[in-house]
Steps between C-alpha positions, in 0.01 A plus 500: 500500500640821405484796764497839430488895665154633505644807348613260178189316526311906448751545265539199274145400564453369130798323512377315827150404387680303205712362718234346782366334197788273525574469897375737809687789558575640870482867529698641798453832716770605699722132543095353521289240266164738515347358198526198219375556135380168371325447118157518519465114460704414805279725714179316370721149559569615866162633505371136390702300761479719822098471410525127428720424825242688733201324331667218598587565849147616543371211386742255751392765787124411423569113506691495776219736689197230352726201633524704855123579505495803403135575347399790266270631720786521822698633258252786427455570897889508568502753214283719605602481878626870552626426804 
């Protein structure tokens, strides 16, 4: 990955869109990462995966709550329990 100044990243911005097309690009403030620029297709890919892996876990947290008793209807009152 290829890591540049934020004031080369304003600069050469152009230059670095081309570039994340190929591999993510750090942009640095100040000796810190404060930003990535990634091609539009690896957002929707990360976008795809992070939603895929908490479908998942959301589904393994509902068996696991079934297998443990856990009704719809308790489920409801512990939600709305404003306590």
């Amino acid at each position: 990955m290829q890591t540049i100044s934020a004031n080369e990243a304003k600069t050469r911005f152009g230059e670095f869109l081309d570039r994340a097309q190929r591999e993510p690009v750090q942009v640095l403030k100040h000796d810190r990462v404060v930003g990535v620029l990634v091609s539009a297709q690896d957002y929707e890919d990360m976008r795809a995966f992070y939603a895929a892996r908490l479908a998942a876990t959301l589904q393994e947290t509902a068996e696991k709550a079934s297998l443990l008793g856990l009704t719809s209807n308790e489920l409801d009152r512990l939600l709305a329990d404003e306590s």
